[in-house]
N, C-alpha and C positions, 0 to 999 in steps of 0.2 A: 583702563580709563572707564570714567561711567557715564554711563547714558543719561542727560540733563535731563531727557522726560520721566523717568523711572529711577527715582533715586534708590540707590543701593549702598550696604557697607561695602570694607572688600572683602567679605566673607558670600555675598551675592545676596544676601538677608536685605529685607528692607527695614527703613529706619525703625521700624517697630519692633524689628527682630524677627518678622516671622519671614519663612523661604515659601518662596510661589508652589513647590512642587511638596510641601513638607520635606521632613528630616533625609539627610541622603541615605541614611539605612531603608526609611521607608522607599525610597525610587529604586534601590539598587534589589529590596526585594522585590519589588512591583516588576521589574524589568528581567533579574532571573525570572522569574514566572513563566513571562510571557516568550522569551527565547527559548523556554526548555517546552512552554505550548507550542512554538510554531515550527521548533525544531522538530515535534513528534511527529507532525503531516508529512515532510521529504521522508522520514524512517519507515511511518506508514505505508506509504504508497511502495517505494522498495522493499519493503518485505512483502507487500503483496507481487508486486512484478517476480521476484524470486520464487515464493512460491506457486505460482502461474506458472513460470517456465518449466519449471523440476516438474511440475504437473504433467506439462507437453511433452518437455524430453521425455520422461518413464513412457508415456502413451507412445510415443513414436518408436522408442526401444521395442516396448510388445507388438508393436506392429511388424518391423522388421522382423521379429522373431518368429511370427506366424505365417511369415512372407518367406522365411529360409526353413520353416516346418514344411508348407505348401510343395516349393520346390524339390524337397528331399522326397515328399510323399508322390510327388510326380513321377521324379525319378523312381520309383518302387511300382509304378504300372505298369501293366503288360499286355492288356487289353485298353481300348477307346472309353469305352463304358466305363471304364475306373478311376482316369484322368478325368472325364468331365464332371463324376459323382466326387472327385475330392474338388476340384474347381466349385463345385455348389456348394459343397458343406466351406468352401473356403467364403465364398461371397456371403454367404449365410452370416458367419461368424465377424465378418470385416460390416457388415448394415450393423449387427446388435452391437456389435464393441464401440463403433463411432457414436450411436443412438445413447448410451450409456457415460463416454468420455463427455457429450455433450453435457449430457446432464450435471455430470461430477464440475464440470467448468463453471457451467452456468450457476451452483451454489457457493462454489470455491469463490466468484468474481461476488456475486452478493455479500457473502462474507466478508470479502476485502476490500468492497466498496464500504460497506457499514463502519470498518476498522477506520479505514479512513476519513470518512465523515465524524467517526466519533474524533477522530484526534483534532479537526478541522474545528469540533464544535469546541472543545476544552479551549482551543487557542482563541475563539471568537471570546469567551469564559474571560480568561486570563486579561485580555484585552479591555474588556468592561470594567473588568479590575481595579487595574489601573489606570481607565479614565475617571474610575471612580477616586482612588485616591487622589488623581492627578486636580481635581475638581474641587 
């Protein structure tokens, strides 16, 4: 049925022929665009969370690692003086290795905050796009 305010063929054309949105090739490319722009933000952001974790896990691996070094090395004292000096060099090495992991976090999350912003901006991009054709 059509609408008496806005007369239409049935092809959705107006009596003049021309379509409100141009040609459907042009809307259907306008529209892959901008799906495959705003699909790349969720991709984004999970590849960052994935690489972040595997970041954590591997840290927390070495940690435990140095934590069942630790304990073996304890085991292996015989005097007082030799448990507290591997306890030192242990707390020594648990400050720089956290001081270090931080750092590695803190540009890995830069990085994957910038990734994701860039894919944020393409899709704002795509979007302009097609208000532009859509216009």
């Amino acid at each position: 049925m059509t609408n008496p305010r806005s007369p239409q063929g049935h092809n959705g054309a107006s009596p003049s022929g021309m379509q409100p949105f141009g040609s459907f090739e042009d809307l259907s490319k306008s529209m892959q665009g901008q799906f495959a722009a705003i699909s790349a933000i969720p991709h984004a952001m999970l590849e960052a969370q994935l690489a972040m974790g595997s970041e954590l896990f591997g840290f927390m691996g070495r940690r435990m690692k140095a934590q069942a070094e630790l304990c073996h090395e304890l085991s292996q004292c015989r005097e007082l003086a030799d448990a507290v000096q591997a306890q030192r060099r242990f707390s020594e090495r648990v400050s720089s290795d956290y001081s270090e992991e931080f750092g590695q976090i803190t540009t890995m999350l830069r990085n994957e905050l910038t990734s994701v912003a860039d894919a944020a901006s393409e899709a704002v991009t795509e979007a302009s796009k097609a208000a532009k054709l859509a216009a």
